[in-house]
N, C-alpha and C positions, 0 to 999 in steps of 0.2 A: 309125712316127712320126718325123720328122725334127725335133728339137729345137734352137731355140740353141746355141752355148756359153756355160756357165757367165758368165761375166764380161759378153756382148750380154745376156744375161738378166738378168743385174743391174741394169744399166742402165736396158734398157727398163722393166722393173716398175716401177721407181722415179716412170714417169711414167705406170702404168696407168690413171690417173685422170684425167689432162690429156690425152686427141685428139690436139691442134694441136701439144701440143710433142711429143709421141709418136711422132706423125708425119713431124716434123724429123727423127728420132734412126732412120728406121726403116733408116736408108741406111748404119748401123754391122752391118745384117746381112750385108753386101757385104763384110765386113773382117775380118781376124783380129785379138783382144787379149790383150793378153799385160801380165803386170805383172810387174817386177823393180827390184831396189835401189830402192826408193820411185819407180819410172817407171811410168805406164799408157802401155801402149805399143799402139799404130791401127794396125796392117800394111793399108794399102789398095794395091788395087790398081791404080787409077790417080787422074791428079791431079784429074780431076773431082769422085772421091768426095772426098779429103783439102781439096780447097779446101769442099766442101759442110761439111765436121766443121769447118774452123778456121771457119766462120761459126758454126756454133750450140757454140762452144766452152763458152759462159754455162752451154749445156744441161748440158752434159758434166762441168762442173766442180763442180756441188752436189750432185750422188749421190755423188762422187768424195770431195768435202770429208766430206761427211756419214758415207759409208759410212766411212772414213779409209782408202783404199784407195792414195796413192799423193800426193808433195806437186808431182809432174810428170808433164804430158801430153804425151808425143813420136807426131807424126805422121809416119809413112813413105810413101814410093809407092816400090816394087817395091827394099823396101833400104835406097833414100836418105831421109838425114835431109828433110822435108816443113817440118814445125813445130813449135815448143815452147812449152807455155805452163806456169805456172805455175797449180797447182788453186787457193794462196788469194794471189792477185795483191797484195792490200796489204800483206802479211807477204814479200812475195820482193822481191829486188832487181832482178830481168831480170821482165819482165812479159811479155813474147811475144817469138818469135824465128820469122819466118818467111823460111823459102829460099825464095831464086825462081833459078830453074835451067830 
């Protein structure tokens, strides 16, 4: 049996009730996550996946708030910094940071 990791697992559960947005989030199985120093951290492997997560970032950010798992979202493609967002955007100063490279 091939499982998630821990932390895609998290996530997705979160929306085992909601289809549509479950379905959004299903392209973080293409990803490695990692959390450190309050960062949830996206290791994608290219920028198609990373630009598909900074769109459903809304998704990403209330299992994140709720679970209290991290008060920043950094997206990578192969390394490089991708994007940053902040999990509760009206409590932060910088509200998204996205590289375009």
């Amino acid at each position: 049996m091939n499982l998630p990791p821990q932390l895609t697992q998290l996530i997705l559960s979160f929306y085992r009730e909601e289809p549509s947005q479950l379905q959004k989030l299903q392209i973080l199985r293409a990803c490695k996550l990692s959390r450190r120093w309050r960062v949830f951290q996206i290791h994608c492997a290219t920028r198609e996946i990373a630009e598909a997560l900074a769109e459903a970032i809304d998704l990403l950010r209330q299992p994140i708030a709720q679970l209290r798992l991290a008060q920043q979202i950094k997206i990578t493609v192969n390394g490089n910094a991708f994007a940053t967002f902040a999990v509760n955007p009206a409590t932060s100063k910088s509200r998204a940071s996205i590289h375009k490279s």
